[in-house]
C-alpha positions in Angstrom: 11.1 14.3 -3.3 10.3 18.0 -2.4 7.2 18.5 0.0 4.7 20.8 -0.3 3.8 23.4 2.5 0.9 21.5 3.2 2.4 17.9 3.3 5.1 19.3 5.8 2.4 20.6 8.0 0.5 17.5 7.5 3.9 15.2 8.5 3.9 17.2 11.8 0.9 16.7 13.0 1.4 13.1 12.1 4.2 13.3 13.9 3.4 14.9 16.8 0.9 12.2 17.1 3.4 9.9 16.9 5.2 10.9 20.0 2.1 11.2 21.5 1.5 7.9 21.6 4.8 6.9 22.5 4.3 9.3 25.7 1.2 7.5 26.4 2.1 4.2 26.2 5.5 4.7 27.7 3.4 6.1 30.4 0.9 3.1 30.2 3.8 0.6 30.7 4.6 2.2 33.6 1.0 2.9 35.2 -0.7 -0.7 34.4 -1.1 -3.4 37.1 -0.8 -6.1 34.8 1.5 -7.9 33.1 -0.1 -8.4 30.0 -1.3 -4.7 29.5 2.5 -3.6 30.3 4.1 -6.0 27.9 1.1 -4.8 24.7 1.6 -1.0 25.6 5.5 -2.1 25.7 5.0 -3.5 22.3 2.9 -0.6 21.1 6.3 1.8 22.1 8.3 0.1 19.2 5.6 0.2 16.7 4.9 3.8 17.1 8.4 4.7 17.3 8.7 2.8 13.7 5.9 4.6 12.6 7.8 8.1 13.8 11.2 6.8 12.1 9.5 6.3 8.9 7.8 10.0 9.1 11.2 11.5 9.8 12.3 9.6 6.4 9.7 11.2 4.6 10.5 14.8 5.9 14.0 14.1 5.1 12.9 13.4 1.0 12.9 10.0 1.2 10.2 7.2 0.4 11.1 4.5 3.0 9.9 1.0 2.4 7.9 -0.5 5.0 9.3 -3.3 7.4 8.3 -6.8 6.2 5.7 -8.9 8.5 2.1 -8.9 9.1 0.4 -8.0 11.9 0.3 -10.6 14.7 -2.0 -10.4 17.3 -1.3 -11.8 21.1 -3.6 -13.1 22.5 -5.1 -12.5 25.9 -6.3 -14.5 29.1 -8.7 -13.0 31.2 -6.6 -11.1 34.5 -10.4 -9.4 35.9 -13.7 -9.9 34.8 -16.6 -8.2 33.9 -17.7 -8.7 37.9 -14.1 -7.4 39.2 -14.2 -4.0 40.9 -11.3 -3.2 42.2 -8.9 -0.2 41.5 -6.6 -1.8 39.4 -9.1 -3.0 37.1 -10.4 0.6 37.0 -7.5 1.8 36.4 -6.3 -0.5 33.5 -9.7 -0.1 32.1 -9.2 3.8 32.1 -5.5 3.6 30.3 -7.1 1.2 27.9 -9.9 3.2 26.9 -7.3 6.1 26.8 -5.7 4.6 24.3 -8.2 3.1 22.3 -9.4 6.4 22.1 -6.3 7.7 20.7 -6.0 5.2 18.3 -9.1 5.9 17.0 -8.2 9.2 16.3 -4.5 9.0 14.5 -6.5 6.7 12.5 -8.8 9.0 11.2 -5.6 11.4 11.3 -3.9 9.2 8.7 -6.8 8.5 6.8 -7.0 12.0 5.8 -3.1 12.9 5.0 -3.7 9.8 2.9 -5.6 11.6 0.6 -3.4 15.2 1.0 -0.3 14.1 -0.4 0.6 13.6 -3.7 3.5 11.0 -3.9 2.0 7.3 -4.6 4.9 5.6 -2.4 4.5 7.9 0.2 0.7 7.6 0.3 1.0 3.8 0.2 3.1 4.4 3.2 1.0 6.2 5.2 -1.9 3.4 4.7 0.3 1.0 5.7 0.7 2.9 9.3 -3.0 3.7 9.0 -3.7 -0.1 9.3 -1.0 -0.9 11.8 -2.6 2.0 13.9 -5.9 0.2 13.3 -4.1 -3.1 14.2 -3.1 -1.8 17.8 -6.7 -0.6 17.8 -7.3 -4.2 17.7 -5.2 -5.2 20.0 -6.6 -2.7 22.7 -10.2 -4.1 22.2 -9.0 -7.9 22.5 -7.3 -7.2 25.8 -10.3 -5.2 27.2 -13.1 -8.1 25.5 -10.5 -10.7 27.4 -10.6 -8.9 30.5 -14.7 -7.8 30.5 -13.7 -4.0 30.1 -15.7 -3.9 26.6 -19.1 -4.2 25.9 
């Protein structure tokens, strides 16, 4: 499978995106105060780092096949609430809205090379990471709803 100019520049910015969010939540892993919100951004590393692995395939001519499994979805217990002030509630609420944020936008990044490239198996690819993205999207909001950071 040859690219076209545009594809490859597409698969960059994908890809830069990519490692974007393995900064960030590499970073969020790191910053958070809880548990829970260390071990989902922790989880959230790996995906994205698929995600980037199967990108790389398809710069390299290849049509990978996506890894088997559905989405499953932890679920969260309440470490603040909605009446908790403190600065590590602050602080987890920023790096979650951070990346929800993000999400949100390689989303919508993927949702448009969807429609730029012209190799079915490599489009159907790229939905499939636009609905894990939305997946972690998901994620985000449970922990936030669980912990009052969402309204």
């Amino acid at each position: 499978m040859t690219l076209t100019a545009k594809e490859q520049s597409l698969l960059k910015d994908m890809k830069d995106s990519e490692q974007l969010c393995i900064d960030k939540y590499t970073r969020g892993a790191t910053s958070a105060h809880d548990g829970q919100l260390k071990n989902l951004f922790s989880t959230l590393v790996e995906n994205e780092r698929s995600h980037l692995d199967l990108l790389t395939q398809i710069g390299n001519g290849t049509v990978p096949t996506m890894p088997s499994g559905g989405a499953s979805f932890p679920t969260f217990s309440a470490t603040y609430s909605s009446a908790t002030q403190n600065q590590d509630a602050k602080d987890d609420a920023y790096l979650c809205q951070d990346a929800l944020s993000g999400e949100k936008q390689v989303s919508s990044l993927y949702n448009t090379c969807i429609f730029e490239f012209t190799d079915n198996g490599v489009r159907s690819v790229l939905a499939d990471i636009e609905k894990a993205e939305q997946n972690h999207g998901k994620m985000i909001y449970d922990y936030m709803k669980a912990n009052g950071m969402y309204s």
